[in-house]
C-alpha positions in Angstrom: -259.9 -52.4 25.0 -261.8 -49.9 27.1 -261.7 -50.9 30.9 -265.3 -49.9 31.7 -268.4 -50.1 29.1 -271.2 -47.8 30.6 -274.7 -47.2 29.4 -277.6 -45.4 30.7 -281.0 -46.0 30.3 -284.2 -43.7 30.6 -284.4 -40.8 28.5 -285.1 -37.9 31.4 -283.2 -34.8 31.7 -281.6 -35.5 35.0 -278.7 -33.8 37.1 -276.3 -36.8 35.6 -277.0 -36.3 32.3 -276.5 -32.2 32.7 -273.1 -33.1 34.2 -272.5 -35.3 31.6 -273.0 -32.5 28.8 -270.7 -30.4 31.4 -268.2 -32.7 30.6 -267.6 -32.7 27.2 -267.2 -28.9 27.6 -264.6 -29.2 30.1 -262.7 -31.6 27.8 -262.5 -29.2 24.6 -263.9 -32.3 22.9 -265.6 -31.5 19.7 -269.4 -30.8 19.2 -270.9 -29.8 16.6 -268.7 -30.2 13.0 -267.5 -26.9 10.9 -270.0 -25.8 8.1 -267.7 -26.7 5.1 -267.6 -30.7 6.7 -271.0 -30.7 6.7 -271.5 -29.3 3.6 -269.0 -32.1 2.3 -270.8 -34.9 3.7 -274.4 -33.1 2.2 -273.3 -33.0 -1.0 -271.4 -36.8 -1.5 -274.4 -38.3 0.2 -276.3 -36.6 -2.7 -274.3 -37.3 -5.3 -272.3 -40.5 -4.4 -270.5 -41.9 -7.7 -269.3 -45.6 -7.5 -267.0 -47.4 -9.8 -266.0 -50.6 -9.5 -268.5 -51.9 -6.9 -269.4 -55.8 -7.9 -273.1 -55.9 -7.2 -274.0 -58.3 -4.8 -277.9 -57.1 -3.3 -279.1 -61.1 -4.0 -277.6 -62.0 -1.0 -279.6 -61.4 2.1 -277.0 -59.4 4.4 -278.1 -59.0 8.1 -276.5 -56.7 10.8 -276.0 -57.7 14.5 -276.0 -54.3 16.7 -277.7 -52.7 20.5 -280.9 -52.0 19.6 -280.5 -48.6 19.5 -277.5 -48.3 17.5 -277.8 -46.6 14.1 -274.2 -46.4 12.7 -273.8 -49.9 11.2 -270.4 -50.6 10.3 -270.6 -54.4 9.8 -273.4 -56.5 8.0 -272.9 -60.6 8.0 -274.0 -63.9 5.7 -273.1 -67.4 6.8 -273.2 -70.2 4.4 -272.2 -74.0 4.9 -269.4 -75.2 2.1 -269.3 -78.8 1.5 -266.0 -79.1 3.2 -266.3 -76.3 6.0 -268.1 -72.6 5.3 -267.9 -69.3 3.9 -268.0 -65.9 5.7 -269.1 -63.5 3.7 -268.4 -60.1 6.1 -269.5 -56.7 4.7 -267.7 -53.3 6.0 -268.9 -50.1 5.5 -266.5 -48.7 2.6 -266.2 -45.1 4.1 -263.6 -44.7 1.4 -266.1 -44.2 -1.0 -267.6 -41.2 1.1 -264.8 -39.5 2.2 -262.4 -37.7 -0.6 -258.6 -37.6 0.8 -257.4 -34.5 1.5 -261.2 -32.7 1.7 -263.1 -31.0 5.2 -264.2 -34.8 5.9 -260.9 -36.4 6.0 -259.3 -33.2 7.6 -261.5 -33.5 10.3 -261.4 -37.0 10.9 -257.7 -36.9 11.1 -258.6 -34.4 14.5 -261.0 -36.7 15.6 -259.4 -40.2 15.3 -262.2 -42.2 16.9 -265.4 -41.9 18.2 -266.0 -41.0 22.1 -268.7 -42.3 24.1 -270.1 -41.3 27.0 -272.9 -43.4 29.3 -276.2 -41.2 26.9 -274.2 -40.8 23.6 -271.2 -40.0 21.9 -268.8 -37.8 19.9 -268.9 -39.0 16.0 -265.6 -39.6 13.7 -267.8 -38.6 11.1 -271.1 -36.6 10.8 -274.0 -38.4 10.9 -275.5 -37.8 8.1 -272.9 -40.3 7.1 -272.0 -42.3 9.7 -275.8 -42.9 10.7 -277.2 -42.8 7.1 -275.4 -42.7 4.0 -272.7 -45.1 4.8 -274.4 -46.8 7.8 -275.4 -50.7 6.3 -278.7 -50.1 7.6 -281.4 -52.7 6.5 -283.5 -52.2 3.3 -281.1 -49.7 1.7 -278.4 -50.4 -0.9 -274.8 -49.2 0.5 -271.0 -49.5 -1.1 -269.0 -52.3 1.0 -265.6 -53.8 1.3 -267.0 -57.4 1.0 -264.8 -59.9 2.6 -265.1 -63.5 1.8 -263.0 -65.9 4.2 -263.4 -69.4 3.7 -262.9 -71.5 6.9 -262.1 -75.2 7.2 -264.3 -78.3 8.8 -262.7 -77.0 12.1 -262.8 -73.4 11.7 -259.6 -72.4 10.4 -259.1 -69.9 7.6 -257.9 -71.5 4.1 -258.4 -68.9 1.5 -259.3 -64.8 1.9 -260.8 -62.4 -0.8 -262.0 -58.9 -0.2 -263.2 -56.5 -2.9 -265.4 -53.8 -3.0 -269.2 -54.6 -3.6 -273.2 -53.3 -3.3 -274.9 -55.1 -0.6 -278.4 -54.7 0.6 -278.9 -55.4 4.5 -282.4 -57.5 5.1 -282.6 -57.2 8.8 -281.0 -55.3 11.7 -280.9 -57.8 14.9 -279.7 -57.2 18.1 -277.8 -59.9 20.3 -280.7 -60.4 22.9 -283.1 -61.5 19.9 -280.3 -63.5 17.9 -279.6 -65.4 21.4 -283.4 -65.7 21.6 -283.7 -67.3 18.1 -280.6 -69.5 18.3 -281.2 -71.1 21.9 -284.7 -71.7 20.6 -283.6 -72.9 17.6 -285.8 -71.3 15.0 -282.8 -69.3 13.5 -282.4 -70.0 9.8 -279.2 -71.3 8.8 -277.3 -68.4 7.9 -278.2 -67.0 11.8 -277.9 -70.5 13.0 -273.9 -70.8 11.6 -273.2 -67.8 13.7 -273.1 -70.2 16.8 -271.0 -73.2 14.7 -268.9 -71.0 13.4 -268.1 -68.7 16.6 -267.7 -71.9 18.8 -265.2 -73.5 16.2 -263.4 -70.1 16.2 -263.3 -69.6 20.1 -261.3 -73.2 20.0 -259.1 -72.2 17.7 -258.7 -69.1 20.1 -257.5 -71.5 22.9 -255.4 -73.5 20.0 -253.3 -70.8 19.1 -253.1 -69.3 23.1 -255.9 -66.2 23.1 -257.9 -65.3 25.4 -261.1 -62.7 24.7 -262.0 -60.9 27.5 -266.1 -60.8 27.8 -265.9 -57.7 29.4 -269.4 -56.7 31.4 -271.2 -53.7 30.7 -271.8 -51.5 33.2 -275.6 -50.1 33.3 -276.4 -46.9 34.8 -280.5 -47.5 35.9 -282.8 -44.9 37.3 -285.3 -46.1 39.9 -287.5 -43.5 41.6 -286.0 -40.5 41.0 -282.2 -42.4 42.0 -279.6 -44.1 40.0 -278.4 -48.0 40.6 -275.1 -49.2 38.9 -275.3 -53.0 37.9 -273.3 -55.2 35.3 -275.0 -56.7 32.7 -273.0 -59.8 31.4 -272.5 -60.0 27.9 -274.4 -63.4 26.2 -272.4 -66.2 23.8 -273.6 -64.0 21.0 -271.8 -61.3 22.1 -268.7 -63.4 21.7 -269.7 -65.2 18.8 -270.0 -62.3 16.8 -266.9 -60.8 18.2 -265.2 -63.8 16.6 -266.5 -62.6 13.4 -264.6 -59.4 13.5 -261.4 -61.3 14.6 -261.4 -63.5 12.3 -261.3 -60.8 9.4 -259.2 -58.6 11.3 -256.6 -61.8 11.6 -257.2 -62.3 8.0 -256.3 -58.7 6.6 -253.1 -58.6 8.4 -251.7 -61.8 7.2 -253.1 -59.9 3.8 -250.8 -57.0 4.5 -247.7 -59.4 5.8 -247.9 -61.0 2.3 -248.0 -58.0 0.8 -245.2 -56.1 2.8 -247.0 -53.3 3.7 -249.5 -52.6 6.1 -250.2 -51.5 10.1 -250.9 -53.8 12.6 -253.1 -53.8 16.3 -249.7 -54.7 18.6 -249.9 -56.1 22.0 -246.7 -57.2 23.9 -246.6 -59.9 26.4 -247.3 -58.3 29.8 -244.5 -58.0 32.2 -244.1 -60.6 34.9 -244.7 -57.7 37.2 -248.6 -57.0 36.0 -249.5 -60.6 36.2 -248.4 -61.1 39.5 -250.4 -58.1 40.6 -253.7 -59.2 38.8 -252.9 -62.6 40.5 -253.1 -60.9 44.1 -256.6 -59.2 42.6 -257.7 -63.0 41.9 -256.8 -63.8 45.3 -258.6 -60.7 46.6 -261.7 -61.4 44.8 -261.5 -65.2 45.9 -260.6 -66.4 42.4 -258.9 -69.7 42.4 -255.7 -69.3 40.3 -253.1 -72.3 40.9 -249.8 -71.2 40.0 -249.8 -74.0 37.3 -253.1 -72.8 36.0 -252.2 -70.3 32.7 -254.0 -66.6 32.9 -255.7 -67.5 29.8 -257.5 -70.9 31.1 -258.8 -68.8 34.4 -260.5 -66.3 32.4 -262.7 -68.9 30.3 -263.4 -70.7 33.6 -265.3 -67.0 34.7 -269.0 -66.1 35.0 -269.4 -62.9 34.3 -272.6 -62.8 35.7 -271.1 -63.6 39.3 -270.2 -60.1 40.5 -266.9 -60.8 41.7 -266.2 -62.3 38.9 -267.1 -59.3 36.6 -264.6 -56.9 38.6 -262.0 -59.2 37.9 -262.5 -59.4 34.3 -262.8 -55.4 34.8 -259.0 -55.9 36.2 -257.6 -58.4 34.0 -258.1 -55.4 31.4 -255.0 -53.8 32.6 -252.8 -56.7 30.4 -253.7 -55.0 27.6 -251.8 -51.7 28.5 -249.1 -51.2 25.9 -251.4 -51.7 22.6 -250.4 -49.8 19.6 -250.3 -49.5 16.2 -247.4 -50.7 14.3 -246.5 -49.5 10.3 -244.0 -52.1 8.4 -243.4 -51.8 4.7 -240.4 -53.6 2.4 -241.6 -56.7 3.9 -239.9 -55.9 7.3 -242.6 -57.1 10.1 -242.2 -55.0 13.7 -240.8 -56.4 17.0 -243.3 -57.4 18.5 -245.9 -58.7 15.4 -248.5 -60.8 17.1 -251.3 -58.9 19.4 -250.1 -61.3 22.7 -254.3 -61.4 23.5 -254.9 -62.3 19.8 -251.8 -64.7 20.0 -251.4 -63.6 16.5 -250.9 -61.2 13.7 -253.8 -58.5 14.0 -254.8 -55.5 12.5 -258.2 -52.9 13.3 -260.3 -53.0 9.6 -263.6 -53.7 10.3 -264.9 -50.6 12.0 -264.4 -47.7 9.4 -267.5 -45.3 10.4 -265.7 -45.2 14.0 -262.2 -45.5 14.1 -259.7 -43.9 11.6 -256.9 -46.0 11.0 -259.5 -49.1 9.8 -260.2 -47.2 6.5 -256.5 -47.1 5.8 -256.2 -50.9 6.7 -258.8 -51.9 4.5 -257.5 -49.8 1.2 -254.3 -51.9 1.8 -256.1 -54.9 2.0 -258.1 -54.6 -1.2 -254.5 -53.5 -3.0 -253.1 -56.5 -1.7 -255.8 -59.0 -3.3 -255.5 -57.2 -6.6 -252.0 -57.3 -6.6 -251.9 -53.3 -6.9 -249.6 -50.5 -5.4 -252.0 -49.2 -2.4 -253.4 -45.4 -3.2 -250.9 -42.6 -2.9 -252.9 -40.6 -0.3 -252.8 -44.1 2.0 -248.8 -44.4 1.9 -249.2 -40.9 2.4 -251.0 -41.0 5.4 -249.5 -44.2 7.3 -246.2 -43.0 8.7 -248.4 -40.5 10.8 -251.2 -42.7 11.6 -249.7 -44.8 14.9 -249.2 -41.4 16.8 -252.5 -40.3 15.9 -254.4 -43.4 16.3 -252.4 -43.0 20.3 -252.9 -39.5 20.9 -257.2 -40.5 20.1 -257.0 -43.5 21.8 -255.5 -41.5 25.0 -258.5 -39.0 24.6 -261.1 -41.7 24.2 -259.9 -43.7 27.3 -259.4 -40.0 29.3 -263.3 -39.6 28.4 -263.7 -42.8 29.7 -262.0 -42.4 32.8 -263.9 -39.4 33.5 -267.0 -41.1 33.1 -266.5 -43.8 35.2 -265.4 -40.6 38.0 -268.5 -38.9 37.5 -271.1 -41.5 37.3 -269.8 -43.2 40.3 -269.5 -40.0 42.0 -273.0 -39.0 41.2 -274.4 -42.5 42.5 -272.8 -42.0 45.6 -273.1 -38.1 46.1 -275.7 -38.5 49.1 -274.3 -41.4 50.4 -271.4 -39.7 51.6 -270.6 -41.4 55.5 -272.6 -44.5 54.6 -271.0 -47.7 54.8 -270.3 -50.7 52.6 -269.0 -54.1 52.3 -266.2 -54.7 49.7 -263.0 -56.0 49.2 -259.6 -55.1 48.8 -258.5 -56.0 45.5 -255.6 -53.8 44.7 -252.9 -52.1 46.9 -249.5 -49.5 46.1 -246.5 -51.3 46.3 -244.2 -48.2 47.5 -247.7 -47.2 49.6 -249.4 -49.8 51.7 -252.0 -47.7 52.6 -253.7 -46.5 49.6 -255.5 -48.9 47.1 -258.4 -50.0 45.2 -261.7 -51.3 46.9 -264.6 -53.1 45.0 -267.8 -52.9 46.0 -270.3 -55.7 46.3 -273.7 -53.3 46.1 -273.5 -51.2 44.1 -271.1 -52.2 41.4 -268.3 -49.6 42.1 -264.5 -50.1 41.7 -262.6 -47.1 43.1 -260.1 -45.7 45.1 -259.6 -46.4 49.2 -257.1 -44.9 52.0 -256.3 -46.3 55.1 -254.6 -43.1 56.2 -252.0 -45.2 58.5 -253.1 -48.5 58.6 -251.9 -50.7 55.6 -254.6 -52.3 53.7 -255.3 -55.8 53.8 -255.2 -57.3 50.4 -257.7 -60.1 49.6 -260.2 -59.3 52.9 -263.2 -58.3 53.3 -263.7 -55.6 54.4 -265.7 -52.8 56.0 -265.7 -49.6 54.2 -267.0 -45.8 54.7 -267.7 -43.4 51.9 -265.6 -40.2 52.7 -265.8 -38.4 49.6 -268.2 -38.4 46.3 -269.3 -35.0 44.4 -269.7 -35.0 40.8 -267.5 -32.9 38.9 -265.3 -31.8 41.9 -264.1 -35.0 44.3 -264.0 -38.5 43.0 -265.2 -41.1 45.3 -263.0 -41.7 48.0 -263.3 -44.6 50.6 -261.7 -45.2 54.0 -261.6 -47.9 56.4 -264.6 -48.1 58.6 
């Protein structure tokens, strides 16, 4: 899970934005795709042949995305069953677009994921695809893997199918209208059963010992001619919907254990060591953690719209270092199995147009329902696939990191001398004197010296911008 979401609004050509584009240069990331992947994704789009798809356009499909987002991985249909319900979750079958082996494949093997930056991003696949031909965009007909995951009267998953299929998405919604429609209650039924559903899934969350992390965006806003940083709070949707997506990714791995082959999404437990030291960031942003209170139960009890809240949920993040990807085949599960923040088996299927290793996943999945021997060209793929799913997840959070450095730097670039009020949350164990300081106004998390005073942990304190140039010195704060 990323550690910072950033989005900028306003469409201007500003300074930012240009060191933005400077960026990606510096990087080596890749911009534009080769002629003869282009060409590729031209000519399928043009010529797609399907087999096998069971044609399902009757049922009236929606899509749950930002309101600007245009490569649509995942489209949704809710019903009630007389004994519990039926989620009927529709993922872009990429599969079907991309020929194994060809200038597509080859160069999504390089890229691995897509990277975004705070005004756009570096596609896994060209858009031509991943923003139109495969994209489950509403009013077009488009090849799925169509799972259907029947869930109990309390929200647990009895029986699993997933096959590929034709849907046709009715409507694209975004979470701010969906929250709109559900608080006011004039969402139709199969909208409506996003909130029952995600609220039974989110207890079976705490039943099993997970935690989901609603994680606050960070918004980059321009006002006269300057930029603000602020968190916007993700809404119950948000999390609903997330439930969704780990519900099926939950599903597909037990899939795969059955089966004996597959690749899971692997999280150990986090050292003693890591929560000690997001305990003394609790105690630094005055977040009551008893000793006998679990990790998991403090993070529910958050507001993420309270500011020091959202820095901690920014810091609790750091338990999920140590995620990976995890082949098994002959039946032999990995040590560790279980995603510790999933508190169970877990597997990455139902993002295909933006993350590699989900196509894979899914190909297994639909094997293991039909009681087939997975394609040739996916055993052939999966031994390699954990080290390149890590080497792209490196780059994406290095993009990330960078991002955070620059936009903060750039907010703070004629500031430099000013001073602000913030706290301590974070200090070096072998170095007293150097830590991390958040910010109250504006919402900035970075690094502080004291030079030769150790830093007080948990205070308040006064603080004085020494450093902040975008592109050259990352913002640096000292003592005042």
């Amino acid at each position: 899970m990323p550690r910072r979401h950033l989005h900028m609004t306003g469409a201007a050509d500003t300074p930012l934005r240009a060191a933005l584009r400077e960026l990606r240069t510096a990087l080596g990331l890749p911009a534009d795709f080769p002629a003869e992947v282009l060409a590729e994704a031209e000519q399928v789009a043009k010529s797609l042949v399907l087999t096998g798809h069971q044609d399902v356009t009757d049922v009236p499909f929606f899509t749950i995305d930002p309101p600007t987002s245009t490569d649509l991985d995942q489209a949704m249909y809710l019903e009630r069953r007389p004994h519990g319900f039926r989620v009927h979750y529709a993922i872009a079958d990429v599969a079907a677009f991309v020929r194994p082996g060809g200038a597509l494949d080859t160069e999504a093997h390089r890229r691995v994921t897509t990277l975004y930056f705070p005004d756009g991003k570096v596609p896994l696949h060209p858009t031509l695809l991943s923003e139109g031909a495969a994209s489950l965009l509403a009013g077009q007909n488009r090849p799925v893997l169509l799972w259907r995951i029947d869930l109990d009267a309390e929200g647990g998953a009895v029986a699993t199918d997933v096959r590929r299929a034709m849907i046709r998405s009715r409507a694209k919604l975004n979470y701010t209208e969906v929250q709109r429609q559900i608080d006011a209650g004039t969402a139709e039924e199969p909208l409506a059963l996003l909130e029952t559903i995600g609220r039974l899934r989110e207890e079976q969350e705490i039943a099993r010992g997970g935690i989901s992390l609603d994680v606050p965006e960070q918004e980059i806003v321009q006002r006269d001619g300057t930029y603000g940083l602020e968190y916007r709070a993700p809404l119950p949707a948000d999390g609903w919907n997330a439930q969704i997506s780990l519900l099926t990714g939950m599903a597909a791995a037990r899939l795969m254990a059955e089966s004996g082959t597959g690749i899971l999404r692997t999280l150990p437990v986090a050292p003693d060591g890591a929560v000690a030291r997001l305990r003394r960031s609790a105690e630094a942003l005055h977040i009551d953690w008893p000793h006998h209170v679990p990790y998991a139960e403090v993070v529910r009890a958050l507001d993420p719209k309270k500011a020091g809240h959202a820095a901690f949920l920014q810091e609790c993040t750091t338990l999920l270092r140590g995620a990976g990807y995890t082949v098994f085949d002959h039946g032999d599960l990995p040590t560790p199995a279980v995603h510790a923040a999933v508190a169970d088996l877990y597997t990455h299927c139902t993002a295909p147009l933006r993350r590699l290793v989900d196509r894979y996943a899914a190909e297994l999945c639909v094997a293991a329902v039909a009681d087939q021997q997975p394609p040739e060209w996916v055993m052939a793929a999966l031994p390699s696939l954990p080290k390149e799913m890590g080497e792209g997840t490196q780059r994406a959070n290095a993009v990330e990191r960078e991002c955070v450095d620059l936009v903060e730097a750039a907010l703070l670039s004629d500031r430099v001398g000013a001073v602000f009020d913030g706290y301590v949350v974070d200090v070096q164990d072998e170095e007293p004197t150097i830590g991390t300081v958040h910010i109250e106004q504006p919402a900035v998390v970075a690094r502080i010296n004291g030079g030769t005073t150790e830093l007080p942990l948990g205070e308040r304190l006064r603080v004085r911008l020494t450093q902040a140039d975008p592109g050259t010195a990352k913002v640096l704060f000292a003592p005042a």
